[in-house]
C-alpha positions in Angstrom: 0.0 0.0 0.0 1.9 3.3 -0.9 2.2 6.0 1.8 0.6 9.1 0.4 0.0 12.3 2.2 -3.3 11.5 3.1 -2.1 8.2 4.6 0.6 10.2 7.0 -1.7 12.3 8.0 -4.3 9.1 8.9 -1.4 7.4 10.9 -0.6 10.7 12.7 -4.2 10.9 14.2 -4.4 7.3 14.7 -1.5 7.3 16.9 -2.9 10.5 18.2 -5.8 8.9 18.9 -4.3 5.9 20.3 -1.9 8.2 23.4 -5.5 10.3 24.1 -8.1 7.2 24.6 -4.9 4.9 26.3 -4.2 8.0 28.7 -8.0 8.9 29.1 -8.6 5.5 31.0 -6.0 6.3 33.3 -6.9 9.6 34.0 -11.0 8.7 34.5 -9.3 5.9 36.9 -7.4 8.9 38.8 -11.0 10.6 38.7 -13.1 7.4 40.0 -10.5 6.9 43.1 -10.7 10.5 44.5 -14.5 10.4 43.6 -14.7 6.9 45.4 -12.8 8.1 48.8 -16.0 11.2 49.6 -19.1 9.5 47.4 -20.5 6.3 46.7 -18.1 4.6 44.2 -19.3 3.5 40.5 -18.5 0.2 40.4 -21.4 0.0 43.2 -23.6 2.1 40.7 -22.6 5.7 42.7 -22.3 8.5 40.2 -20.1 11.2 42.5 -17.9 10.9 40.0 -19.6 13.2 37.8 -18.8 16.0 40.1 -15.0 15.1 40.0 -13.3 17.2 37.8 -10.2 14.7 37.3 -13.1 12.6 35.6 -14.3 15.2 33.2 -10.8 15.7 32.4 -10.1 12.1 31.5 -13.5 12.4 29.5 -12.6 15.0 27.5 -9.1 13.2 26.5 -11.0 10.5 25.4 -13.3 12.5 23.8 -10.2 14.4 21.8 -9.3 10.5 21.0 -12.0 9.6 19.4 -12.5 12.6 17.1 -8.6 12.0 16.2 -9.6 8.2 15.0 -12.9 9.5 13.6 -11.0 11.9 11.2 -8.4 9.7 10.9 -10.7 7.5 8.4 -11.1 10.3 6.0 -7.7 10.9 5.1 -6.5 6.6 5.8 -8.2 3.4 5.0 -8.8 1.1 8.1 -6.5 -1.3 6.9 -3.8 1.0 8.6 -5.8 3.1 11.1 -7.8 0.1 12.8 -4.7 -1.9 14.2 -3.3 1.0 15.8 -6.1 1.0 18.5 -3.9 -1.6 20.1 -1.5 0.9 20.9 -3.8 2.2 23.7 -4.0 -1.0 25.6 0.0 -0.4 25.4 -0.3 3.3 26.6 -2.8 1.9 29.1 -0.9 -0.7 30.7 2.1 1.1 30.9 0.5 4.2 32.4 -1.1 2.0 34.6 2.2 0.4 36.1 4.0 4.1 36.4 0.8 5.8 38.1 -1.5 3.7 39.6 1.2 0.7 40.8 -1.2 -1.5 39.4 0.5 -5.4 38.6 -0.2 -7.6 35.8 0.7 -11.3 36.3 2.5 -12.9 33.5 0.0 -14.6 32.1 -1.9 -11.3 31.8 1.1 -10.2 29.6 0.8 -13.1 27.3 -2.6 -12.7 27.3 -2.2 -9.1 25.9 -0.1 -10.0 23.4 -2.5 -12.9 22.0 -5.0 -10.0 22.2 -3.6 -7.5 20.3 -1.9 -10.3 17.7 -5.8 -11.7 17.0 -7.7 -8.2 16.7 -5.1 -7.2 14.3 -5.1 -10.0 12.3 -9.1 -9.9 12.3 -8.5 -6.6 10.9 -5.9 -6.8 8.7 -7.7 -9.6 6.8 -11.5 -7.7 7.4 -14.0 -7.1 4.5 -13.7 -3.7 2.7 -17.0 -0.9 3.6 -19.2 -0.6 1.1 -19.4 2.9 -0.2 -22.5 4.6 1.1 -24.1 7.3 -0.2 -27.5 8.4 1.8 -28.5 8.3 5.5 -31.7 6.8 3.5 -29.3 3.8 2.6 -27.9 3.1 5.4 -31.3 2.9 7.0 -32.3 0.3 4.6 -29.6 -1.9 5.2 -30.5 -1.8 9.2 -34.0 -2.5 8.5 -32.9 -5.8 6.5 -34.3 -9.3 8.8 -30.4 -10.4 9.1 -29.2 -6.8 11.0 -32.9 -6.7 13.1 -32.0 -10.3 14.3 -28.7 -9.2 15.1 -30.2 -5.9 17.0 -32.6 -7.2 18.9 -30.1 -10.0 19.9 -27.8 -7.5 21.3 -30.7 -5.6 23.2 -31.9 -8.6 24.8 -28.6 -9.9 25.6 -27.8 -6.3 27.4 -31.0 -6.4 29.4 -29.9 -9.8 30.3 -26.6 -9.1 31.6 -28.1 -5.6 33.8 -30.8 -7.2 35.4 -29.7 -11.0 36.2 -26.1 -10.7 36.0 -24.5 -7.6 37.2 -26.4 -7.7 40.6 -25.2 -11.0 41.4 -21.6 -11.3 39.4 -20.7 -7.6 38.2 -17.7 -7.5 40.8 -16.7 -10.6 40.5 -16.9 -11.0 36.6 -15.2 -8.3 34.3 -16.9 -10.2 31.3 -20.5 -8.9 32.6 -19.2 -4.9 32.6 -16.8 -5.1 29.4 -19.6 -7.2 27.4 -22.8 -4.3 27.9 -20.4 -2.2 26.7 -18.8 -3.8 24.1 -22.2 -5.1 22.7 -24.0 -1.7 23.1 -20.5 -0.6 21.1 -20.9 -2.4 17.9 -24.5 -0.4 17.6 -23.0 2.6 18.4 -20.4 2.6 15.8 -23.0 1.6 13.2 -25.1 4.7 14.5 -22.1 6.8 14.9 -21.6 5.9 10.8 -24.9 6.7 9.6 -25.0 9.6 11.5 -21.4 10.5 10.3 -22.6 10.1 6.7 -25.6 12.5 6.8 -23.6 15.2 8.4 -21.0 14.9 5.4 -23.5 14.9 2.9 -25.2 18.2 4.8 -21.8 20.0 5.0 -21.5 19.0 1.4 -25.0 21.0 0.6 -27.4 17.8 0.7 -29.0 18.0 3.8 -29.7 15.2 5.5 -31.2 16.2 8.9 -34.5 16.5 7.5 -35.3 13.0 7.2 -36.1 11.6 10.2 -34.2 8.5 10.0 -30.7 10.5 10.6 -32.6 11.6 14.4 -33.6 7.8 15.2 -29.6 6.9 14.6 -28.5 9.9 16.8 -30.7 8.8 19.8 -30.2 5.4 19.0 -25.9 6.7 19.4 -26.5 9.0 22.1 -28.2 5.7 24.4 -25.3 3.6 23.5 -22.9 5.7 24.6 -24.3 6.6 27.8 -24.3 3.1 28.3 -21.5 2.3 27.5 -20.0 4.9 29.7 -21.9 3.6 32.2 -21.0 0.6 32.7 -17.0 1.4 31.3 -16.8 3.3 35.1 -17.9 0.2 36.7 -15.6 -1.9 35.1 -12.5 0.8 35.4 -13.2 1.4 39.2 -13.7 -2.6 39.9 -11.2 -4.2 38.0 -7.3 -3.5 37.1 -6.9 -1.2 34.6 -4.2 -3.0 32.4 -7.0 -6.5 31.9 -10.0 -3.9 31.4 -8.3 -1.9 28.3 -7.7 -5.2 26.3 -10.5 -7.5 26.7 -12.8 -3.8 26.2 -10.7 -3.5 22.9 -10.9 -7.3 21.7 -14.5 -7.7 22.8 -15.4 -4.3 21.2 -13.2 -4.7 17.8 -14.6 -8.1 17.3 -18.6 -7.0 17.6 -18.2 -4.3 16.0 -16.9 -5.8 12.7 -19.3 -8.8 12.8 -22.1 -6.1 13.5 -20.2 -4.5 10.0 -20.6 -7.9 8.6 -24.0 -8.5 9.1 -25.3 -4.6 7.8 -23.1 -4.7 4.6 -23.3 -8.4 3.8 -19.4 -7.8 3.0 -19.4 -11.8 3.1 -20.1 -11.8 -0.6 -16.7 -10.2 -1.4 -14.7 -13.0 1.1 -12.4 -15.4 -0.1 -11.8 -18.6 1.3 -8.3 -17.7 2.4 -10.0 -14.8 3.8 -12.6 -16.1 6.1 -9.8 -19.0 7.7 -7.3 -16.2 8.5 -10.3 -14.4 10.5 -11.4 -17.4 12.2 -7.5 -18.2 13.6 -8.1 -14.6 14.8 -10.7 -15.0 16.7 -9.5 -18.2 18.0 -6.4 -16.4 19.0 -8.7 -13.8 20.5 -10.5 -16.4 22.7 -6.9 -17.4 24.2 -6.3 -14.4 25.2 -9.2 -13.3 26.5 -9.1 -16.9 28.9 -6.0 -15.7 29.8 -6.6 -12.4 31.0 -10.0 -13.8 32.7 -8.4 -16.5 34.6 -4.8 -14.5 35.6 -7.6 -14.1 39.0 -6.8 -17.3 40.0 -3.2 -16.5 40.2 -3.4 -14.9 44.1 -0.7 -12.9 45.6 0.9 -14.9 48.7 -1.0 -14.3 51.6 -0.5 -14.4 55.3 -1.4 -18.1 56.6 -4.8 -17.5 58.7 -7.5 -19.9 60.2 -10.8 -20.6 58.9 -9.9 -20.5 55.4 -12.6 -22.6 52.9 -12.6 -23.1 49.1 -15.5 -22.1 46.9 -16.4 -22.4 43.7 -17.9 -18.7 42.1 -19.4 -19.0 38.6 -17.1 -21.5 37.3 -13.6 -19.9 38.6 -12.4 -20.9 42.1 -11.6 -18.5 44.7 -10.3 -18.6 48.6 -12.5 -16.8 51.1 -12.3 -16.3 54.2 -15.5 -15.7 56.5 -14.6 -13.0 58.9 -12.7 -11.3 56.0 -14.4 -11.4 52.6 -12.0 -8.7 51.4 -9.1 -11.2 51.1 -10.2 -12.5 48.5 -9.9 -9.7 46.5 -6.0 -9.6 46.7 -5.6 -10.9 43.1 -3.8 -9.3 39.8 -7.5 -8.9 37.8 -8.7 -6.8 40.5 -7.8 -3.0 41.1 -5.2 -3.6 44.0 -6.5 -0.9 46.3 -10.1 -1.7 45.6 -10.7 -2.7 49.3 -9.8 0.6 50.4 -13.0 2.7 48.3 -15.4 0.4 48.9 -19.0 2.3 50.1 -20.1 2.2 53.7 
């Protein structure tokens, strides 16, 4: 692929991009602490954050980071602009070790790697967009039976996870926070590219914003994201930072282009070679997603004490002790000062 202009100036706002979003998480973090230590904390669904200024700050870099990677697309294809979101998890772990002295356990490490190898590869080998010209297009290809299945699906699998799941295994299980908001994700990028497109097309002279299809997309974007912001502060306050920013980006990247699959039926154009590369992809992804999920079970050495009993918690085993249920939360997954914020 030859490096034009437009193509340096895609790679300098994906790698933009990639520093603002990987250093927003750590900065929202910062935010959710100090908001945690006066106010009821978010990963206990307390929203004193929102009058943390540390937060908003952390917001508004990963608001900076997402425009970047949003205009990053007009001047670069994805091929070279979607692989570089991996760099954030980078940014993110490493801020995480210098700032917040959070650990990762080796495993975690390979499990990062098999990540960030997987998605890319997914990528790399993805389906081309097909070029769309009309919000009115777009909304025909969401009302299609295929993309309704896979809406609905979504929706009910989200209502799912809120009302059975997180109650009873939201702080146990960073799958049940990372999945709402990686499933509400791969609508909101469809959304955010139908919404994208009528703007472009009014800025061009061909407005768009009187049909009423372009407003159903932009509420349809603006739920999503609240959402997903939501339940983004649970997982960041709960869990350790450097094993929420991969499996978010793996979970998140790999909806999002089967969601891309299903709307533009880019199926058709797939070779053979094609569709066995992605599937080792997501294999790949599925390795390191166990590995980051189990690198729990890997405790930090304890001091010997009585009354110790095992248990087994949703599949994953775990060491508890009765008149001290906070032990158990001295493992690498976990944020490592979590017992210190927790509400009264």
């Amino acid at each position: 692929m030859a490096v034009t202009t437009d193509n340096h100036k895609g790679l300098v706002l994906a790698l933009s991009s990639s520093l603002f979003i990987g250093a927003s998480f750590i900065i929202k973090k910062k935010g959710l602490k100090r908001a945690g230590a006066s106010g009821v904390r978010a990963g206990v669904g307390g929203y004193s954050y929102l009058y943390e200024p540390l937060w908003w700050a952390g917001m508004i870099t990963m608001i900076f980071g997402e425009v970047a990677n949003f205009a990053a697309y007009a001047f670069a294809p994805a091929i070279l602009v979607t692989p570089l979101g991996a760099l954030s998890i980078i940014v993110s772990a490493a801020l995480a070790h210098v700032i917040l002295k959070e650990k990762l356990h080796v495993l975690g490490m390979l499990g990062c790697a098999l990540c960030v190898v997987g998605s890319t590869t997914i990528v790399l080998h993805a389906p081309g967009e097909r070029d769309i010209e009309s919000v009115k297009q777009v909304w025909d290809l969401a009302s299609e039976p295929a993309f309704l299945l896979y809406a609905t699906s979504v929706v009910a699998v989200v209502l799912i996870l809120i009302f059975l799941y997180v109650p009873q295994y939201g702080h146990t299980q960073i799958l049940v926070y990372i999945g709402i908001c990686s499933f509400m994700g791969s609508l909101s990028v469809m959304s955010a590219k139908a919404l994208g497109i009528a703007l472009k097309l009014t800025f061009e002279g061909i407005n768009q914003l009187m049909y009423p299809q372009t407003w159903v997309f932009a509420m349809v974007l603006a739920t999503c994201v609240i959402t997903q912001m939501n339940y983004l502060n649970r997982a960041l306050d709960t869990f350790n930072t450097a094993v929420v920013s991969p499996i978010y980006y793996v979970m998140f990247t790999s909806l999002t282009i089967v969601a891309s699959v299903i709307m533009f039926k880019d199926w058709d154009r797939q070779t053979p070679a094609q569709v066995v590369t992605e599937l080792c992809g997501f294999v790949t992804i599925l390795a390191g997603t166990y590995l980051l999920h189990v690198t729990k079970d890997h405790c930090e050495p304890v001091p010997a004490l009585p009354s110790f009993k095992g248990a087994i918690y949703n599949g994953f085993p775990s060491v508890k002790r009765p008149d001290d249920e906070e032990m158990s939360e001295q493992i690498p997954l976990r944020r490592q000062d979590s017992h210190s914020y927790r509400s009264p």
